[in-house]
NUZA-839804 format. One line per field, with one value per residue (C-alpha): residue number from 1; residue in one letter; x, y, z. Coordinates in steps of 0.02 Angstrom, whole numbers. Layout:
BEGIN
n	NUM; ...
res	a; ...
c1	X; ...
c2	Y; ...
c3	Z; ...
//
This chain:
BEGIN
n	1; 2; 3; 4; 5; 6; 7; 8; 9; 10; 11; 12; 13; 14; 15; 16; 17; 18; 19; 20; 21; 22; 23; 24; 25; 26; 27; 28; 29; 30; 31; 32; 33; 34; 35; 36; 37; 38; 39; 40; 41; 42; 43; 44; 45; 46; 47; 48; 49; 50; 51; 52; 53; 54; 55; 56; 57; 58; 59; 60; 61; 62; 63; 64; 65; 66; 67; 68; 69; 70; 71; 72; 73; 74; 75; 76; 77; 78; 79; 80; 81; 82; 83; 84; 85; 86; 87; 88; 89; 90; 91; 92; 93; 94; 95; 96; 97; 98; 99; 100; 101; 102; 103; 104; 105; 106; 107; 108; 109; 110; 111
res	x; x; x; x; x; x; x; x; x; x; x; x; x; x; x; x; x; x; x; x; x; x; x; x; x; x; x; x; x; x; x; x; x; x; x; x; x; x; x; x; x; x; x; x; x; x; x; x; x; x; x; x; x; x; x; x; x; x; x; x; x; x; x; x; x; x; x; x; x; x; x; x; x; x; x; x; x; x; x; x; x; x; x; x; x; x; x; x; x; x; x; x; x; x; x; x; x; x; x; x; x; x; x; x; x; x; x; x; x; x; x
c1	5363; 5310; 5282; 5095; 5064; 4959; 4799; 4838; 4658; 4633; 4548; 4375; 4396; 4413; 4571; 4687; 4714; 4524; 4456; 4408; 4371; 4496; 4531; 4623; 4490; 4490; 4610; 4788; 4803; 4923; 4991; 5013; 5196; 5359; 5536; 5653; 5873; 5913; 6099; 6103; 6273; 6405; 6298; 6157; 6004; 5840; 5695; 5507; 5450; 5258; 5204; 5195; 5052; 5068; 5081; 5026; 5116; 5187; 5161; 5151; 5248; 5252; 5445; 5482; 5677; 5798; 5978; 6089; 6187; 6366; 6276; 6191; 6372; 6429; 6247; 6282; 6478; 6395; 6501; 6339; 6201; 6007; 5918; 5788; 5641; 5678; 5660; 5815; 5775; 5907; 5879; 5895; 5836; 5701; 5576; 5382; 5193; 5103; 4973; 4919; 4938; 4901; 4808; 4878; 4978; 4939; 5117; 5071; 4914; 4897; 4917
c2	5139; 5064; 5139; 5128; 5061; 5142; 5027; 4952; 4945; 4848; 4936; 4842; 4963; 4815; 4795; 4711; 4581; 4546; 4553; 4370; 4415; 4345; 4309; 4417; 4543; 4594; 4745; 4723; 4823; 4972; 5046; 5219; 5217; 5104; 5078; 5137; 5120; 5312; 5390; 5501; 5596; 5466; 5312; 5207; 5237; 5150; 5278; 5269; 5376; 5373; 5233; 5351; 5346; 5278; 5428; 5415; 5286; 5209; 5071; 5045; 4884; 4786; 4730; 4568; 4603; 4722; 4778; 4905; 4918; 5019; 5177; 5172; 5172; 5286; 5393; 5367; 5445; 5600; 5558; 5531; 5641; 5625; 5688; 5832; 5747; 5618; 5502; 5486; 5318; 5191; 5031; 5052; 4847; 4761; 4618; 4615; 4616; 4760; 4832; 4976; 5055; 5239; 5320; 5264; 5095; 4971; 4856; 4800; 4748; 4715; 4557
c3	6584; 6425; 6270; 6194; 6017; 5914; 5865; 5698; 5602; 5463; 5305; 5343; 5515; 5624; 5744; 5631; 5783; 5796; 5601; 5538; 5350; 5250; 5062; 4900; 4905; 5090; 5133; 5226; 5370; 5340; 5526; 5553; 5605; 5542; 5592; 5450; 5451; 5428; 5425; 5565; 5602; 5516; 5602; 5562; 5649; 5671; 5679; 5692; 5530; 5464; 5351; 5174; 5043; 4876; 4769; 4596; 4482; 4628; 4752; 4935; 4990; 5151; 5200; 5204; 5174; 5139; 5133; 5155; 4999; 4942; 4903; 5095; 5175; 5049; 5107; 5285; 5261; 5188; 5026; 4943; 4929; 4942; 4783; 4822; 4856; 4927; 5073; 5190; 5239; 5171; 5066; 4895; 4865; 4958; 4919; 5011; 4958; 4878; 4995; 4927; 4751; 4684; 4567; 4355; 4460; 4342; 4338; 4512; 4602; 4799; 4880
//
């Protein structure tokens, strides 16, 4: 049986596969869901986890690459602990394209 996608809208409301506009001012289209590398009893896991919000001060970034690094392993072999707060998802470096930035952002812009 196969699994069913969510629809993935673009900001203008169209389906991201179907919407035409174009250009630095139109919206990216942010999905609902992503897959994320997690540490999951001693192993590293892929997981579907829900694509967060940029808080304020902060940015919300499309992957284009990333890594697990020392302190992931380290993470992963409990010998290094998650500060309160936050996210268990590993990948301390990464490089991709703003697509969403929250309230007092001003370092960064999207696109």
């Amino acid at each position: 049986m196969a699994a069913l996608m969510p629809a993935v809208l673009c900001l203008c409301g169209s389906a991201a596969d179907a919407c035409t506009e174009t250009g630095a001012s139109h919206p990216m289209a942010i999905p609902a869901n992503m897959r994320a590398v997690i540490a999951e009893a001693g192993r590293l896991v892929v997981a579907d986890r829900p694509v967060p919000t940029a808080g304020p001060k902060e940015v919300l970034v499309k992957i284009a690459a990333t890594a697990v690094n020392r302190a992931d392993t380290l993470q992963r072999k409990g010998m290094y602990a998650v500060p309160p707060g936050v996210t268990d998802i590993l990948g301390l470096e990464m490089s991709g394209t703003v697509v969403a930035t929250g309230e007092g952002a001003t370092r960064w812009k999207e696109g």
